[in-house]
C-alpha beads as a LAMMPS data file, in Angstrom:
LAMMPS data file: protein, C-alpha beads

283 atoms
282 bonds

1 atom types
1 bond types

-500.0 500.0 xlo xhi
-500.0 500.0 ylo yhi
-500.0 500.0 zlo zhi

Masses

1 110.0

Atoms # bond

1 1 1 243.906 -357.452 186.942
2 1 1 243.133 -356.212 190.404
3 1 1 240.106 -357.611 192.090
4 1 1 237.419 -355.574 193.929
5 1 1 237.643 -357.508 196.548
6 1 1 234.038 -355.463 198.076
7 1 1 232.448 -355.839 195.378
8 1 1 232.755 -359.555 195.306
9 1 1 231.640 -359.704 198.645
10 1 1 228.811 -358.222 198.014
11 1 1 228.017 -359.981 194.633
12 1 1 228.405 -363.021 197.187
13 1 1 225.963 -361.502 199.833
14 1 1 223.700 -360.617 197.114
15 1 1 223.828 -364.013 195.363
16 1 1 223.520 -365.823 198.391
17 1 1 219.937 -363.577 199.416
18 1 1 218.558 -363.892 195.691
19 1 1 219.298 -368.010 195.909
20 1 1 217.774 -368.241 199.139
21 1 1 214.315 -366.420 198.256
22 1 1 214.418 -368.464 195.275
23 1 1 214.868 -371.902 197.136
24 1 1 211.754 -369.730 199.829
25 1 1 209.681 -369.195 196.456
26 1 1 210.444 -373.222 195.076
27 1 1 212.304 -371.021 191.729
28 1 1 215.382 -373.166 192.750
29 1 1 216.527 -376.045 194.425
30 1 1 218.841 -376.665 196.560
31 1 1 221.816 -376.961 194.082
32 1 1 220.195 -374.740 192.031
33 1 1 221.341 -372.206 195.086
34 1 1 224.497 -373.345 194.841
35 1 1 224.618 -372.488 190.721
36 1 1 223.188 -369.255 191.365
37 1 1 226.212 -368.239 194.278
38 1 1 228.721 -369.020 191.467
39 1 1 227.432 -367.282 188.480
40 1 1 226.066 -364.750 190.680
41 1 1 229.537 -364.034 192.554
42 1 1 231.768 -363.984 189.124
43 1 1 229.384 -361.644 187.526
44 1 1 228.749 -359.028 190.471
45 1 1 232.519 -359.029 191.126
46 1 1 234.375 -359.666 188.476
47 1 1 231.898 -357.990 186.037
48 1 1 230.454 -354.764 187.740
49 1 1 226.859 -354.250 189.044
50 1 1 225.011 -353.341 186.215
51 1 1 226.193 -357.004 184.788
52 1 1 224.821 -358.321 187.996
53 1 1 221.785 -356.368 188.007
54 1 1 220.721 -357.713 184.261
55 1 1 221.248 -361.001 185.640
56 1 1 218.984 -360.250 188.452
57 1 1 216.233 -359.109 185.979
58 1 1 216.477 -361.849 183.758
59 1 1 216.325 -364.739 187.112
60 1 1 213.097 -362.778 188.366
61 1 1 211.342 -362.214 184.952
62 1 1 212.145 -365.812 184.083
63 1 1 211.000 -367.406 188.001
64 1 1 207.609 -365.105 187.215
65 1 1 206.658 -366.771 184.164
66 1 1 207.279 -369.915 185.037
67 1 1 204.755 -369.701 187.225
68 1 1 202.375 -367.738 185.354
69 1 1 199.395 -369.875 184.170
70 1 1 201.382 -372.769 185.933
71 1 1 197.930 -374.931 185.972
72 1 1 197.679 -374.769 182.760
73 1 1 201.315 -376.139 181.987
74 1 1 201.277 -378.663 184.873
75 1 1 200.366 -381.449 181.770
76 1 1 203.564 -380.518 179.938
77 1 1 205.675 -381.136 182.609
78 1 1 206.337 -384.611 181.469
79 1 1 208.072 -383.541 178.714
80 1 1 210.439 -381.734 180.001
81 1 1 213.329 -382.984 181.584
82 1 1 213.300 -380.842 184.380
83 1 1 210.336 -379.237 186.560
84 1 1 210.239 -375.110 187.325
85 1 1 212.963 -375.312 190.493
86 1 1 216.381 -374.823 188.382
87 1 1 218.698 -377.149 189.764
88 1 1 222.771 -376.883 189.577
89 1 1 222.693 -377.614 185.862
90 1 1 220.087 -375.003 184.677
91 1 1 221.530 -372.032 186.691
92 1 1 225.138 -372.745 184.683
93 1 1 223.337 -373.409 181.351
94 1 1 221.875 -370.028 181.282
95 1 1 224.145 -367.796 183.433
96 1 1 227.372 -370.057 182.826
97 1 1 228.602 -368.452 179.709
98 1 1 227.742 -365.161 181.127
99 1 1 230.247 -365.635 183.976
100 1 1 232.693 -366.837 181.676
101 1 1 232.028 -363.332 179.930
102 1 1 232.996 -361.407 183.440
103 1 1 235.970 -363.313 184.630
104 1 1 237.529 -362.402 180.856
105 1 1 236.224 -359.093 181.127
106 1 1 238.056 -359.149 184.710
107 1 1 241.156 -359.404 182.962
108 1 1 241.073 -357.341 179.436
109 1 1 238.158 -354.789 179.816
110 1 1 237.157 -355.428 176.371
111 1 1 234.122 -353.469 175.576
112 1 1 232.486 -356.477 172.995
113 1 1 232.721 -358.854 176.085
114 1 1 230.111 -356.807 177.732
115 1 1 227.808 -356.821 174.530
116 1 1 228.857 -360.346 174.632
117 1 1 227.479 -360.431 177.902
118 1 1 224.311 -358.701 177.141
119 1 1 223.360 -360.663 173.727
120 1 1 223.920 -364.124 175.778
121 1 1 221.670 -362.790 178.694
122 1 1 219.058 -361.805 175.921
123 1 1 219.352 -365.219 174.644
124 1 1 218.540 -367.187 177.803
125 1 1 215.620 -364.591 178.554
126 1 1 214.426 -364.658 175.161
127 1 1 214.152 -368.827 175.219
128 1 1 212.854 -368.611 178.912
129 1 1 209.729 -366.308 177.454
130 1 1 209.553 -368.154 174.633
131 1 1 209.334 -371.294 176.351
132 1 1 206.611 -370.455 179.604
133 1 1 204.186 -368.091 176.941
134 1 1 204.289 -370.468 173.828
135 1 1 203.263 -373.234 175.317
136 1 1 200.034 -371.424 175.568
137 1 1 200.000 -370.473 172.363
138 1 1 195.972 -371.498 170.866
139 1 1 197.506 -373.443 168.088
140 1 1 200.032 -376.306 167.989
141 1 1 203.599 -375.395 167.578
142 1 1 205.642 -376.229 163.961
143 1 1 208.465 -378.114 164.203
144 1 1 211.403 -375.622 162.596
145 1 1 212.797 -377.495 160.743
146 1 1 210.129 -379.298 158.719
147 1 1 206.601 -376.782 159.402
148 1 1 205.135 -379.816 160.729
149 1 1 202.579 -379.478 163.488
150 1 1 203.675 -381.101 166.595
151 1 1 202.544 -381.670 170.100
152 1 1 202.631 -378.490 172.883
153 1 1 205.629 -378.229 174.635
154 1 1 207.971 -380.031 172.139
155 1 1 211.285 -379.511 171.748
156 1 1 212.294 -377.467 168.353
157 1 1 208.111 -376.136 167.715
158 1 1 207.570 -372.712 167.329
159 1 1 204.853 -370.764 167.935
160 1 1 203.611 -367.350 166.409
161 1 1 203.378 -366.432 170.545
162 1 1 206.463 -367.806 171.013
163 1 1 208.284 -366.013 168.508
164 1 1 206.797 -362.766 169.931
165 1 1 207.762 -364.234 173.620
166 1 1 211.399 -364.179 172.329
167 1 1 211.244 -360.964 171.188
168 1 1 210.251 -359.468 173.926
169 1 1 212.564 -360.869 176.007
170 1 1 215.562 -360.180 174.377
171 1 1 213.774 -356.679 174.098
172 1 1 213.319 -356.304 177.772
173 1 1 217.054 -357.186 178.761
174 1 1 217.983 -354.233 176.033
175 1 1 215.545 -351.941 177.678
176 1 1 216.929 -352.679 181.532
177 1 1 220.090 -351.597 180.593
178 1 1 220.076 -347.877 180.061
179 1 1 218.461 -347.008 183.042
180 1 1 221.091 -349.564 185.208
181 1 1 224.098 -347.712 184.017
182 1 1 222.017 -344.183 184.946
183 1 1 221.433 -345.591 188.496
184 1 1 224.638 -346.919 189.202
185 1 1 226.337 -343.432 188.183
186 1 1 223.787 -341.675 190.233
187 1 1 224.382 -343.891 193.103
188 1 1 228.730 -343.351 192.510
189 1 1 227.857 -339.748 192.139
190 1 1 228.961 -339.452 188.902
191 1 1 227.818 -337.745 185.833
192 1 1 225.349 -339.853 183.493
193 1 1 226.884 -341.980 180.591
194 1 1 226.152 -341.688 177.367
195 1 1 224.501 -344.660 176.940
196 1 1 224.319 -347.152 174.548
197 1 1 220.947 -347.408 173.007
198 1 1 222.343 -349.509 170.220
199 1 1 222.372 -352.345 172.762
200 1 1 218.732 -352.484 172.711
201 1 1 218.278 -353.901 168.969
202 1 1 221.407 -355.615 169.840
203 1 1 219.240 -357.668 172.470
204 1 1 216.229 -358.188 170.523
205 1 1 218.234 -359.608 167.026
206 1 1 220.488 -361.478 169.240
207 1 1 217.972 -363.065 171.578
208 1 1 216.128 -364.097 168.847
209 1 1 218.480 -365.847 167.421
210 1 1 219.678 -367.657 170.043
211 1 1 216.673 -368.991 170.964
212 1 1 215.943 -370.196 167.362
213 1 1 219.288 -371.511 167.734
214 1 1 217.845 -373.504 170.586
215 1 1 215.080 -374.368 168.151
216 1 1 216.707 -375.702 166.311
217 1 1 218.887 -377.633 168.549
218 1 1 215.794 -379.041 169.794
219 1 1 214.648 -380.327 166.574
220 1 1 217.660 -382.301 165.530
221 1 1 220.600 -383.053 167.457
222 1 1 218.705 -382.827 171.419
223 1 1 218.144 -385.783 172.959
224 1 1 214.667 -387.429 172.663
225 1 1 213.326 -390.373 174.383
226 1 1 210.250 -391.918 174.172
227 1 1 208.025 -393.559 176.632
228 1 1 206.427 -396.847 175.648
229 1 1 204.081 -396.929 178.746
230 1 1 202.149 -393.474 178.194
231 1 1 203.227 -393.277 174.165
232 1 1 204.777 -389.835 174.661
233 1 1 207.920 -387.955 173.632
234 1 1 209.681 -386.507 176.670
235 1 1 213.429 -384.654 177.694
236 1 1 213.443 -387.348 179.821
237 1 1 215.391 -390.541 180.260
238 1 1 212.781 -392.308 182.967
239 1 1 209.467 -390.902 182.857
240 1 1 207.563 -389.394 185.530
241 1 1 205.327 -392.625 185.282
242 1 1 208.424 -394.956 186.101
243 1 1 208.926 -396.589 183.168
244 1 1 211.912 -396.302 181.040
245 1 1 212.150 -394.445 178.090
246 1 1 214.350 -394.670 174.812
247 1 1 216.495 -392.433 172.670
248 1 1 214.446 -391.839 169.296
249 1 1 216.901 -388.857 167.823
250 1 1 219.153 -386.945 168.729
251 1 1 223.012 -387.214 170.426
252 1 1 222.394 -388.936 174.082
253 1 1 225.147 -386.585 175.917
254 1 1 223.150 -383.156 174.422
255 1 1 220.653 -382.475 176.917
256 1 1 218.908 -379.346 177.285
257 1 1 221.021 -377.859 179.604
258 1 1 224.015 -378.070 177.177
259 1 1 221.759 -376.616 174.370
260 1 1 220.865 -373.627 177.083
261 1 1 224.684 -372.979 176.909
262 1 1 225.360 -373.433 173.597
263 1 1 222.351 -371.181 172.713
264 1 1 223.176 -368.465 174.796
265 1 1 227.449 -368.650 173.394
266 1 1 226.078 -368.292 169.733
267 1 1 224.003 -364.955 170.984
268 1 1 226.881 -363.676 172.547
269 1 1 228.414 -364.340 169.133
270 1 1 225.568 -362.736 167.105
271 1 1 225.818 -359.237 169.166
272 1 1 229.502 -359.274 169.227
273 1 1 229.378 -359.438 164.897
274 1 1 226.903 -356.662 165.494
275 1 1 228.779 -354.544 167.240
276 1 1 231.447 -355.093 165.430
277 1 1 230.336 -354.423 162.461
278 1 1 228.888 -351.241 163.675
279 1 1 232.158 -350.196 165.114
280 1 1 233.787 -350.767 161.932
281 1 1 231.298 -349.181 159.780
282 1 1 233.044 -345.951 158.115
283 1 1 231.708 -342.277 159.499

Bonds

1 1 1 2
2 1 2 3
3 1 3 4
4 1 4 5
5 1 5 6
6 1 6 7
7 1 7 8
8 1 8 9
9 1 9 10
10 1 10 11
11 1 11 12
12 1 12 13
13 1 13 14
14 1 14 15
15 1 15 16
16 1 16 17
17 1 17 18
18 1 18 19
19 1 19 20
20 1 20 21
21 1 21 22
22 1 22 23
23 1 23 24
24 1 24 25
25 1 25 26
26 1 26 27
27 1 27 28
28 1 28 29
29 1 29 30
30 1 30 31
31 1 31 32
32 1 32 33
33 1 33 34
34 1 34 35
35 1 35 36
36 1 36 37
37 1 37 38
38 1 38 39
39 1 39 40
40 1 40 41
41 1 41 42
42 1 42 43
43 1 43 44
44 1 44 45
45 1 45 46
46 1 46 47
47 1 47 48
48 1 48 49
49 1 49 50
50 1 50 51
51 1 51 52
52 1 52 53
53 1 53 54
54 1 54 55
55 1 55 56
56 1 56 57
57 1 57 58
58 1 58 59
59 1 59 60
60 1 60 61
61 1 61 62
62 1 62 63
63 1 63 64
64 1 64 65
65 1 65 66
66 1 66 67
67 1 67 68
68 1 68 69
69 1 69 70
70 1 70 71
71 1 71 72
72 1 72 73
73 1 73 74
74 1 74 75
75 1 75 76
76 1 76 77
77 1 77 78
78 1 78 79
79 1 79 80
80 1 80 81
81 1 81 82
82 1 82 83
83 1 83 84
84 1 84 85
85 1 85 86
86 1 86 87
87 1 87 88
88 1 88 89
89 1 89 90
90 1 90 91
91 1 91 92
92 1 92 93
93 1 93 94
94 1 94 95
95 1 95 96
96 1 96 97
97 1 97 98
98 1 98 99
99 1 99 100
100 1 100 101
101 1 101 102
102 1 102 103
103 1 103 104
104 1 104 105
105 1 105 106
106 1 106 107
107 1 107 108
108 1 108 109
109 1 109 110
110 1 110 111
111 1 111 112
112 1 112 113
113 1 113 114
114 1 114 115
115 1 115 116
116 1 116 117
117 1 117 118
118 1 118 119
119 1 119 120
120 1 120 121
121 1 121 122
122 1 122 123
123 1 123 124
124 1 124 125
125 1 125 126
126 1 126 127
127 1 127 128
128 1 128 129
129 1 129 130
130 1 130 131
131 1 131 132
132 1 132 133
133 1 133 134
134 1 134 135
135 1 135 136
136 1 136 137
137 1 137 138
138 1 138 139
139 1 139 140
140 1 140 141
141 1 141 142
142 1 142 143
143 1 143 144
144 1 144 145
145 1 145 146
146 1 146 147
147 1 147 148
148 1 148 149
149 1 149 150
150 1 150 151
151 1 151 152
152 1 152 153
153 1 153 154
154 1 154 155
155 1 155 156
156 1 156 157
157 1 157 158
158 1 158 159
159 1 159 160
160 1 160 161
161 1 161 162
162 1 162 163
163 1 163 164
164 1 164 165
165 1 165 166
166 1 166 167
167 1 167 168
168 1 168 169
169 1 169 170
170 1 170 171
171 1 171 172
172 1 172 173
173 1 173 174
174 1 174 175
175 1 175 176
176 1 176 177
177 1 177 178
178 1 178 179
179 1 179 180
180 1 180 181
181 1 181 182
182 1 182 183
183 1 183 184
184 1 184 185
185 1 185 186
186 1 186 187
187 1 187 188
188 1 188 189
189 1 189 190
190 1 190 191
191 1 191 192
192 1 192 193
193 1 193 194
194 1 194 195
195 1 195 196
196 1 196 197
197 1 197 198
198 1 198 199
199 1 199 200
200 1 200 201
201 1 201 202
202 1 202 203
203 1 203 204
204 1 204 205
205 1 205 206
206 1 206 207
207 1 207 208
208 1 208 209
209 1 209 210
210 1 210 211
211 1 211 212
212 1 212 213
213 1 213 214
214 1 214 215
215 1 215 216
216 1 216 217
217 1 217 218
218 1 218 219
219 1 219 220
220 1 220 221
221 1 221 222
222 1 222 223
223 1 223 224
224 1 224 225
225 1 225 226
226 1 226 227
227 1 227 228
228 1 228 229
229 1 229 230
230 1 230 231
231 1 231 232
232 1 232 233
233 1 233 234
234 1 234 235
235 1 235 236
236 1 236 237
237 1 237 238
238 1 238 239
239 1 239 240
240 1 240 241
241 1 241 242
242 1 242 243
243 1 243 244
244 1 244 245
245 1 245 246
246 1 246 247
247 1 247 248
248 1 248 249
249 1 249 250
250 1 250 251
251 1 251 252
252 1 252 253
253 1 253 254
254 1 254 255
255 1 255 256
256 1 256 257
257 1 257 258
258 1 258 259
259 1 259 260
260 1 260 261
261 1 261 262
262 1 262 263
263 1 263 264
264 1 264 265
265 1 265 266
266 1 266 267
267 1 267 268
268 1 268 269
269 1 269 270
270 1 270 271
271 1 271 272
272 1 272 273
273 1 273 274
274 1 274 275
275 1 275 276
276 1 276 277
277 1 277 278
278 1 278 279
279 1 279 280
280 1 280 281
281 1 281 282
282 1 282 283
């Protein structure tokens, strides 16, 4: 492996700019600049710029939504463990796997570790959606695993908005792609690629099911607490009232960050098979 040792500079310049107008715009906090130097630098230099550039478009899609509508969410915040600054812990859950992708692409070139890379970023983008637009859905999510109506903002509901939040998500990380690799062979002076346009249904099937992955997740093994004091479910282990809370299901070490990760390795692992199975396809 021989390192680029400009590029990573520059994924490290760029990195550092993105974190800081996201700590400017309250998208991140201050460790949450830190997470976003890391992933950022081992993507832009170890994986290339058009890896860094999807990364880019799913941090400023994602930081839009979450504050689209944000008065109307502002009530939900209690159940979630975390507020809309992405700390330390969020930027590795959802870029973490992704920069795990590059440094192994770094050292084989392996074509499926870049559809790895893209089905994983389709995954976070597609539960990000998923998450800030159905929880405005007009109806009450279902729980997945049982149909059963539950509260807004719940962890493992769906929505019929939130299914087409996902969708589109992994759908627009698909759709960035083509014209990235056209601008960075324009900007090297080099003729266009034939591009992959596979990638985009690639995105959408594998977004979706990583974020139903997440679903589900969130429906039986997450951690769940409950808080006596206000008689609410909530992500979190002391509510924002003060009091307390305690576990009602789930495994107490699976938070939502860890399901983030885990969600976004099993739709790497869904586009990967894809691809795969494409490539191996006969004719």
């Amino acid at each position: 492996m021989t390192l680029n040792v400009p590029r990573i500079l520059g994924g490290l310049f760029l990195s550092g700019l993105i974190g800081w107008a996201g700590y400017r715009k309250e998208s991140l906090s201050a460790s949450g600049v830190l997470g976003a130097i890391i992933v950022g630098t081992l993507i832009f230099g170890l994986g290339g710029w058009v890896w860094g550039l999807v990364l880019i478009a799913f941090f400023v899609s994602s930081s839009f939504l979450s504050r689209y509508r944000q008065a109307d969410k502002e009530d939900l915040a209690e159940k979630f463990a975390k507020g809309h600054r992405r700390d330390l812990g969020q930027a590795l859950a959802n870029g973490g796997w992704g920069a795990v992708l590059a440094v192994l692409y770094a050292f084989s070139r392996n074509p499926l570790l870049w559809v790895a890379f893209v089905g994983a970023m389709a995954t976070v983008n597609a539960d990000t959606w998923a998450t800030e637009l159905g929880v405005l859905n007009s109806a009450p999510p279902r729980l997945l695993t049982t149909g059963q109506r539950v509260p807004v903002g719940s962890s493992g509901g769906v929505s019929t908005l939130g299914t087409l939040a996902a969708l589109a998500g992994g759908l627009f990380i698909g759709m960035v792609v083509p014209p990235l690799e056209w601008a960075t062979a324009l900007w090297r002076h080099q003729s266009l690629p034939w591009v992959d346009l596979w990638l985009i249904p690639v995105a959408v099937v594998s977004g979706l099911v990583g974020s139903f992955f997440d679903s589900l997740l969130g429906a039986t093994a997450q951690a769940i607490y409950y808080c006596d004091a206000c008689q609410k479910e909530t992500e979190r282990t002391l509510h924002r009232c003060g009091a307390p809370t305690r576990r009602i299901r789930g495994w107490h070490w699976l938070d939502n960050d860890l399901v983030n990760l885990l969600s976004s390795i099993v739709g790497s692992l869904t586009a990967t098979l894809i691809a795969w199975a494409w490539w191996q396809w006969p004719g």
